[in-house]
N, C-alpha and C positions, 0 to 999 in steps of 0.2 A: 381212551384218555384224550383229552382235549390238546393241542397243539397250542404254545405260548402265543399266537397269531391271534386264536379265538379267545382266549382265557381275558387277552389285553382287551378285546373286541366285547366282551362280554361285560368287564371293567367297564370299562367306555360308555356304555348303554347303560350301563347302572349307573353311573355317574351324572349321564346325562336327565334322564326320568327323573333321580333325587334332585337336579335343579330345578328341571320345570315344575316337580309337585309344588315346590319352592315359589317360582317364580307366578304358578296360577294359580296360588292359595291368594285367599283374601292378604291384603298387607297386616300387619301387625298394626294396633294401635294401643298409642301412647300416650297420656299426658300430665302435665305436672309442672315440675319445677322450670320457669324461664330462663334462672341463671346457670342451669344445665344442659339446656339445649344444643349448646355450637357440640358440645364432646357426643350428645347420640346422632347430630345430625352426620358429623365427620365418622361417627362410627358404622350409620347407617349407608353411609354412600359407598365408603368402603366395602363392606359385606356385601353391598347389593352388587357391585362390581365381580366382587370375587365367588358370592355363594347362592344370588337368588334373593336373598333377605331381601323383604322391601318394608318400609315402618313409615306410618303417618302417625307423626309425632304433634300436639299442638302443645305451646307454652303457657300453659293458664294459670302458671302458679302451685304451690304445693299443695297446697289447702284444697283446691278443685281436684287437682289429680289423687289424694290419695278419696277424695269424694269418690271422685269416679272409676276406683280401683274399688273401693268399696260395696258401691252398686253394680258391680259388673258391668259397668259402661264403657271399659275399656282394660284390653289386657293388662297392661299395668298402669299404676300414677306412680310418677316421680316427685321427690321432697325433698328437700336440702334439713328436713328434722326427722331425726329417729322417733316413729311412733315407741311409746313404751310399751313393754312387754303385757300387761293387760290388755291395752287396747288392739295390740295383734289378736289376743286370744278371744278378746271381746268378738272382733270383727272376721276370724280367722283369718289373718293373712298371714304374709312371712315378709322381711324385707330383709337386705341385703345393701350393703352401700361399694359406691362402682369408684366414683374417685375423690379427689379433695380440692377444695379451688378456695377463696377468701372472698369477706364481703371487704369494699372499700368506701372509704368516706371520698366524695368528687366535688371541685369547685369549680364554678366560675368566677376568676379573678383574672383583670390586666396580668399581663403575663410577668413572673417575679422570676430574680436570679438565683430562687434555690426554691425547693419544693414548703410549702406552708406545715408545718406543723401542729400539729395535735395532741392533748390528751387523752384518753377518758373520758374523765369527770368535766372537762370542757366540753368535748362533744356529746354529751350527756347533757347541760344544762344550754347549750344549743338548743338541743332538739326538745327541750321542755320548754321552751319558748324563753329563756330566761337570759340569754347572751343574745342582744338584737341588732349590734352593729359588726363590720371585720375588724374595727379599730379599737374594738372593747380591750380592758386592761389584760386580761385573760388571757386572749390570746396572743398581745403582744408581748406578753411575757416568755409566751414558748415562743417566741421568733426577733429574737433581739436582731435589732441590725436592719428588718425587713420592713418595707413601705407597706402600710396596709390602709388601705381606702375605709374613706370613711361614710362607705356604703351599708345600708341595709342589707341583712342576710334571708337571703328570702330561701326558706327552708323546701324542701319537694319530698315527696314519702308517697310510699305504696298505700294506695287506697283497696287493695286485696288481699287475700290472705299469702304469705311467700314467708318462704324458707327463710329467704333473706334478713329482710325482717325480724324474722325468729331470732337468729343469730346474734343480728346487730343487736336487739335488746338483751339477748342474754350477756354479751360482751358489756355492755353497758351496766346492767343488775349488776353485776359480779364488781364494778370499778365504782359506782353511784351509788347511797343507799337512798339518796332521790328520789334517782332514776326505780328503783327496786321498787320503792314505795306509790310514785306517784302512777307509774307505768308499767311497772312487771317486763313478763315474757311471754308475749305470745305471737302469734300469726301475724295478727292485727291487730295493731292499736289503735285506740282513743286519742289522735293527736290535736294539737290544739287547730281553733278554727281558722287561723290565720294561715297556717300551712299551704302550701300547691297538694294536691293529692291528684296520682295518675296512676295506671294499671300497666303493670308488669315490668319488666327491667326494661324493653324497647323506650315503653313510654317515660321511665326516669331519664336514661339516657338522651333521650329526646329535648325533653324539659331545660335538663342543666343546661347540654347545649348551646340553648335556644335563650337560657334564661341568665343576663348578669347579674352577678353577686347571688348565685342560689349553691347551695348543698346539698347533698343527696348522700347514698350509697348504693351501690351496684357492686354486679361480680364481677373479679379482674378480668373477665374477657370481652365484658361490654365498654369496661374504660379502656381498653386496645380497640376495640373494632370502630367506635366511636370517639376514640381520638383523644379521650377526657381529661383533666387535669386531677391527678389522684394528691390529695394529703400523706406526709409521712406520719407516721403515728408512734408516738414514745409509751414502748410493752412494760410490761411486766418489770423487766429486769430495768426499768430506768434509759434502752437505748432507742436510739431513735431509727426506726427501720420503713423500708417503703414496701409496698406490697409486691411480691412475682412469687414464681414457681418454689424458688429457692427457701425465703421465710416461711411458707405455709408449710413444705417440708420438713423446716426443722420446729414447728409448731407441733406436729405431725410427732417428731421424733421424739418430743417432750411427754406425748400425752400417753394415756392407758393404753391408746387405741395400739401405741406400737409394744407395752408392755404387757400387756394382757389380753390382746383379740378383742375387749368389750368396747362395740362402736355405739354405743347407747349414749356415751358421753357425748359433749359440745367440745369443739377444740379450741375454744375462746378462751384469751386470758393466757396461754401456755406461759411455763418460766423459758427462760435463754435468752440470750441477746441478739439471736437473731430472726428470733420468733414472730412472726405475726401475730399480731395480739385478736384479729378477726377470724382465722382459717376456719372453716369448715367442709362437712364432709357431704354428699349427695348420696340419696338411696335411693333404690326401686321398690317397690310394694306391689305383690301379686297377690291371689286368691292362695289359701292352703290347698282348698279342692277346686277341682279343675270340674268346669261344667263344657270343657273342647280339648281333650288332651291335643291333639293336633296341632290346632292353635299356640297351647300352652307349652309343647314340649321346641316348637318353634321358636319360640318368644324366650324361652331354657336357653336354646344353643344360638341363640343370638346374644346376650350378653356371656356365654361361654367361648365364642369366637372371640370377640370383643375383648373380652380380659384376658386370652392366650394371644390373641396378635394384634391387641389395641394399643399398646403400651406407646408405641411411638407417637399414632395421633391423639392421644390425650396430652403426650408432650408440646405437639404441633398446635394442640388448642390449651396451650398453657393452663392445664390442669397436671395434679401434681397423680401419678397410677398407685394404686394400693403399695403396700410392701404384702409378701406375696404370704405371710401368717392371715393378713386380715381375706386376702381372696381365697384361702382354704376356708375360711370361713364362710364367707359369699358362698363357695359352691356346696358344702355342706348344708346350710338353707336351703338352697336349691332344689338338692336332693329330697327336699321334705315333701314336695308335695304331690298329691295323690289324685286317682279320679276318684268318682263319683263312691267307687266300692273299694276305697281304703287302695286300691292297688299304686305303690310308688310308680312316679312317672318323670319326677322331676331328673331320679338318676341317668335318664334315656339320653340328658343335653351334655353329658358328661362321657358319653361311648362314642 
């Protein structure tokens, strides 16, 4: 019979071996969505601290990453758009969505005594080129009271494929039949030529910045780290709301996503008044079959660590964490996927 001395001794050595397999495996790699980045980068650092995890992560957008999820160029791509359910089974993969953040509309203006306000259908015919000044009637009409220069709006937009983007146009579809008409919803759009066009949320964030009288949209964590001046936006329900943690949650609270588990929807448009009328949700996308269970079953219990003791720094990176019906769901996905001979592998990130 072993003595409690060895049994912990025994512990100990096991413990230790599971981190360095850990820690002398190849890193994990990642890539995809920009405006998700700060929440795996804080989640990465974290784990790697506490379990070995180590993830090289690149932000190239959603459209690249679920590319390169797609060709096995990378263990997973990240997307701020839920592929639809054919084209998982098309491509077999499985995805799963980790947290919720919003896209925001950002300006540069001389600095005002209240935040600039927006609509829709304004910001919609903005970005159709069709409102060319700040002092247009338009949108002096949502801003009684307020100086607005009578400077050119010099527009900036993702010249890549991004979640982002995605979002912002569906919010727009939904409020514009315009906008529905002239521009749809997709990754990337056909903007007009006059536009600034730059790559990834760094480079919008950049741009505004750097550029007066321009507009943009980015995700709440690049208008924090970069300092931006964000628009308030008048939702659904007619109130005028500004973008945090708080309204994207109760966007969140509004939609299917918390009534019924189906994350397939967009969270744009929500009813309530204190809704974000932008929120949206970020996913991962992995292989259904694993051609490295090793790899894969790593990559498993790295966002399973993550969603068990992520929840604060998603908070700290002002991302809003699942409610915990939609992460039974995440790990039930999870559990789907298999090696090369059908045998389940994904349940291993769950023991």
């Amino acid at each position: 019979m072993q003595s409690p001395m060895s049994r912990a001794a025994l512990l100990a050595a096991a413990l230790f071996l599971y981190a360095s397999t850990l820690i002398a495996a190849e890193p994990m790699t990642g890539a995809g969505s920009s405006a998700a980045y700060p929440i795996y980068k804080l989640w990465a650092d974290q784990l790697k601290r506490e379990g070995g995890f180590v993830l090289n992560y690149d932000p190239v957008g959603s459209s690249a990453g679920v590319e390169r999820a797609r060709a096995r160029q990378a263990d997973f791509g990240a997307t701020d758009v839920a592929l639809k359910n054919e084209q998982l089974a098309k491509d077999n993969l499985i995805l799963f969505p980790t947290v919720i953040t919003g896209a925001v509309p950002v300006i540069n203006l001389p600095k005002m005594e209240k935040p600039l306000v927006l609509d829709g259908p304004t910001l919609a015919r903005i970005f159709l080129g069709e409102i060319e000044h700040w002092d247009a009637p338009e949108i002096r009409a949502l801003n009684p009271g307020l100086s607005l220069p009578a400077k050119p709006i010099v527009a900036v937009v993702r010249s890549d494929g991004s979640g982002t983007t995605y979002n912002f146009a569906d919010y727009l579809a939904k409020v514009s039949p315009a906008w529905k008409q002239k521009m749809g919803v997709a990754t990337n759009l056909k903007w007009p030529a006059s536009f600034t066009s730059v790559k990834g949320s760094k480079g919008v964030a950049e741009a505004v910045k750097s550029t007066p009288g321009s507009i943009s949209y980015v995700d709440y964590n690049y208008v924090l780290d970069y300092k931006l001046t964000g628009a308030a936006m008048k939702n659904a329900d007619g109130a005028i709301v500004e973008a945090g943690p708080y309204t994207f949650r109760e966007a969140l609270a509004q939609s299917v996503w918390k009534q019924t588990g189906d994350f397939t929807q967009t969270l744009t448009n929500q009813t309530g008044k204190s809704s974000w009328p932008i929120t949206m949700g970020t996913f991962i996308v992995m292989p259904r079959v694993s051609n490295n269970p090793e790899r894969t079953i790593q990559v498993t219990r790295f966002f399973t660590e993550a969603f068990m003791r992520g929840d604060d720094l998603a908070k700290q990176a002002n991302f809003v964490r699942l409610p915990s019906i939609i992460q039974g769901k995440a790990f039930r996905v999870i559990s789907e996927i298999v090696d090369a001979k059908g045998v389940p592998i994904g349940i291993n990130s769950l023991r």
